[in-house]
N, C-alpha and C positions, 0 to 999 in steps of 0.2 A: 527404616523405610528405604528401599532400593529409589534408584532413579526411575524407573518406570511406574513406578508407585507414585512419587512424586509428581511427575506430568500427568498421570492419569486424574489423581485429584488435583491439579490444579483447571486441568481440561475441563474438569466437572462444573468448577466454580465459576469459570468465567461463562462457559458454556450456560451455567445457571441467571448468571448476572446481565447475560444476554437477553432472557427469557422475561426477564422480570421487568427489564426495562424496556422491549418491546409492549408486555402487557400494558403498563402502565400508560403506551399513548396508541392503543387498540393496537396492533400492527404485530404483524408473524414473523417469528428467527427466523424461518426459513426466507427475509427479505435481507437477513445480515449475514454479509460471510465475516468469519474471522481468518484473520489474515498474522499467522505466528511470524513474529518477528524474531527473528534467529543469528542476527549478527552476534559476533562474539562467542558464540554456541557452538559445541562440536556436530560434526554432523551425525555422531551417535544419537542425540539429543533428535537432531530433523527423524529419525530414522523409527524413533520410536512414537514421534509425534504422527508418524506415517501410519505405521501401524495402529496406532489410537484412534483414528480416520480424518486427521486433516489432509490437504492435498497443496494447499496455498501457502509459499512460504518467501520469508522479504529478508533480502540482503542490502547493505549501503554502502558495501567496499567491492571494488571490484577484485582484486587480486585474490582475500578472502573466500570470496563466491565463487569465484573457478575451481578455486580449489577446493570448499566443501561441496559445491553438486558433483562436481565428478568424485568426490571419496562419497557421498550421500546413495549414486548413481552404482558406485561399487557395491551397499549393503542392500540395496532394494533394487535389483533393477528392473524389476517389472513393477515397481510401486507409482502411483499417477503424482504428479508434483508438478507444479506451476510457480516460477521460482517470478518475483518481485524485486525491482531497483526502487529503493525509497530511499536511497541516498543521494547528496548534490553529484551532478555526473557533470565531469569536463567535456567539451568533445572532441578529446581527442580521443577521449576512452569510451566512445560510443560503439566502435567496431568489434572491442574486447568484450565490452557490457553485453552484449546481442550473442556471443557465444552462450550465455546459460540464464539472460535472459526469454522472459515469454511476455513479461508487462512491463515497462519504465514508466513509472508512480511520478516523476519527478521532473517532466519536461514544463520548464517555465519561462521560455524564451521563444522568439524564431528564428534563433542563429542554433539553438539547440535542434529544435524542431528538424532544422534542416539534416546537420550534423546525423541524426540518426536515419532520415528517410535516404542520405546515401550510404551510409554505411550498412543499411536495411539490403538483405538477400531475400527476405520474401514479407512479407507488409507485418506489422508490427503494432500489439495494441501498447498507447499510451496516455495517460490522465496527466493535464494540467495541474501542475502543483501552485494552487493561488497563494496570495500575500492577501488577508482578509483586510491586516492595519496597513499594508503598503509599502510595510519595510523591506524592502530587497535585500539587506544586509543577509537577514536568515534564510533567505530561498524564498521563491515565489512569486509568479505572475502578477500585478498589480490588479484586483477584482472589478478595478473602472473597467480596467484595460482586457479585460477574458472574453469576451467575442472577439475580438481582432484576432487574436492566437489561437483559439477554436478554429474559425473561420481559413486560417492557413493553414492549421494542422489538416483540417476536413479534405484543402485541396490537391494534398500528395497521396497516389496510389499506395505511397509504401508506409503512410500511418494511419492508424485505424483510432482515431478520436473515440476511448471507454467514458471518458464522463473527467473527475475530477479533484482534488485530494486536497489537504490543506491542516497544518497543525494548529492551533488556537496556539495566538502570541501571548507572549506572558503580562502586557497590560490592557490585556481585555478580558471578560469573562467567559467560558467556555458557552456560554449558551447565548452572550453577543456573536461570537465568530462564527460556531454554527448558524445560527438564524440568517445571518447575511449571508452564507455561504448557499445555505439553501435557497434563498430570493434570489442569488446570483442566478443557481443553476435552474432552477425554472423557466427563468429568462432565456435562457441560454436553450434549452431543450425546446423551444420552441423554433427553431435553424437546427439542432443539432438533435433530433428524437432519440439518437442512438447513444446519446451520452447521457449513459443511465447511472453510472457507477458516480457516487459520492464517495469517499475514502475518507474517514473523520472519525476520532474518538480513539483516545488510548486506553493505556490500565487504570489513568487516572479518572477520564472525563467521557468513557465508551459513552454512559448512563445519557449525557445531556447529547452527545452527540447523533445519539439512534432519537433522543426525542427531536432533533430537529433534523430527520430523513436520513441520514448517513446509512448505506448500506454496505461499508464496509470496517471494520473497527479492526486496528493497527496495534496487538499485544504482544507484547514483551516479558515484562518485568512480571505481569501475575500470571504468568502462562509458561516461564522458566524460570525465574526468580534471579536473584544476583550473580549466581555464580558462573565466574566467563573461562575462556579457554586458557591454558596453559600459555601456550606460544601464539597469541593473537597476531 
């Protein structure tokens, strides 16, 4: 089985695993995007995931991502792609990240916040990355604390507040973190209508994450499997 072969049935299965877990709590795929996570990946890999018909794709290095959208950019270049930051962003490397970003997944501060709205040359969408248990050690906005950061982010021209992201910590259960996550953003959507994007669920836990709202599910590992680049 060639490479292309390989991603097209894996495309199949998650794309099917989507479907299924959608049904199971009444609600339409067409409410989840999948968002191929591609760090590590060559961009031979993004090119034929392009071709497959995704268009959404998430990097967490910046050095990495510069250099696979512009080689990605070289194989396809009239292909549509919407490149993702879902990794921790310094800011210093806000200005770098915005060359071949289109979404940063990962703003969990308001010293970040700012950091991008001026290194921002034309407005910028971005999702709150929450901390569901509160531990900032692994990234994350504190979910007491997510209107106050909303609420700044909403008040700069140059970020465009999409909603909001969050990885279920590893002593809590994947459908504790979801369900808080979603009561969060309810709340929240009630000031913020336009932050519709939840970002929750990987190759492990998509399933609980689409049953408690997540409209975007973050895959990886069942969508290109283990094998990483040569010279990463």
């Amino acid at each position: 089985m060639n490479r292309r072969e390989e991603l097209a049935l894996s495309l199949a299965e998650v794309t099917e695993r989507i479907a299924k877990a959608c049904a199971a709590v009444g609600r339409s795929p067409e409410e989840v995007d999948l968002l191929a996570v591609t760090k590590t990946f060559p961009a031979e890999d993004v090119a034929i995931l392009s071709d497959l018909g995704l268009a959404d794709f998430a990097e967490n290095r910046d050095q990495e991502a510069n250099r696979k959208t512009a080689e990605f950019a070289g194989l396809r270049p009239d292909a549509p792609a919407k490149w993702h930051m879902v990794g921790s962003l310094q800011r210093n490397k806000a200005k770098s990240v915005l060359r071949w970003a289109h979404r940063i997944d990962t703003v969990d501060s308001i010293r970040l916040a700012d950091a991008i709205a001026k290194a921002a040359t034309e407005p910028v969408e971005v999702l709150i990355q929450v901390s569901v248990d509160g531990d900032e050690a692994r990234g994350g906005h504190p979910i007491g604390d997510l209107p106050r950061l909303a609420d700044h982010v909403a008040l700069s021209s140059e970020l465009l507040l999409r909603g909001v992201m969050t990885v279920a910590p590893l002593g809590m259960s994947p459908q504790q973190a979801f369900a808080a996550l979603y009561e969060a953003v309810t709340r929240l959507r009630d000031d913020h209508p336009d932050a519709t994007v939840i970002s929750a669920g990987m190759s492990g836990d998509l399933e609980d994450a689409i049953a408690h709202g997540s409209t975007c599910v973050r895959v990886g590992t069942a969508l290109l499997g283990s094998r990483r680049l040569a010279s990463p």
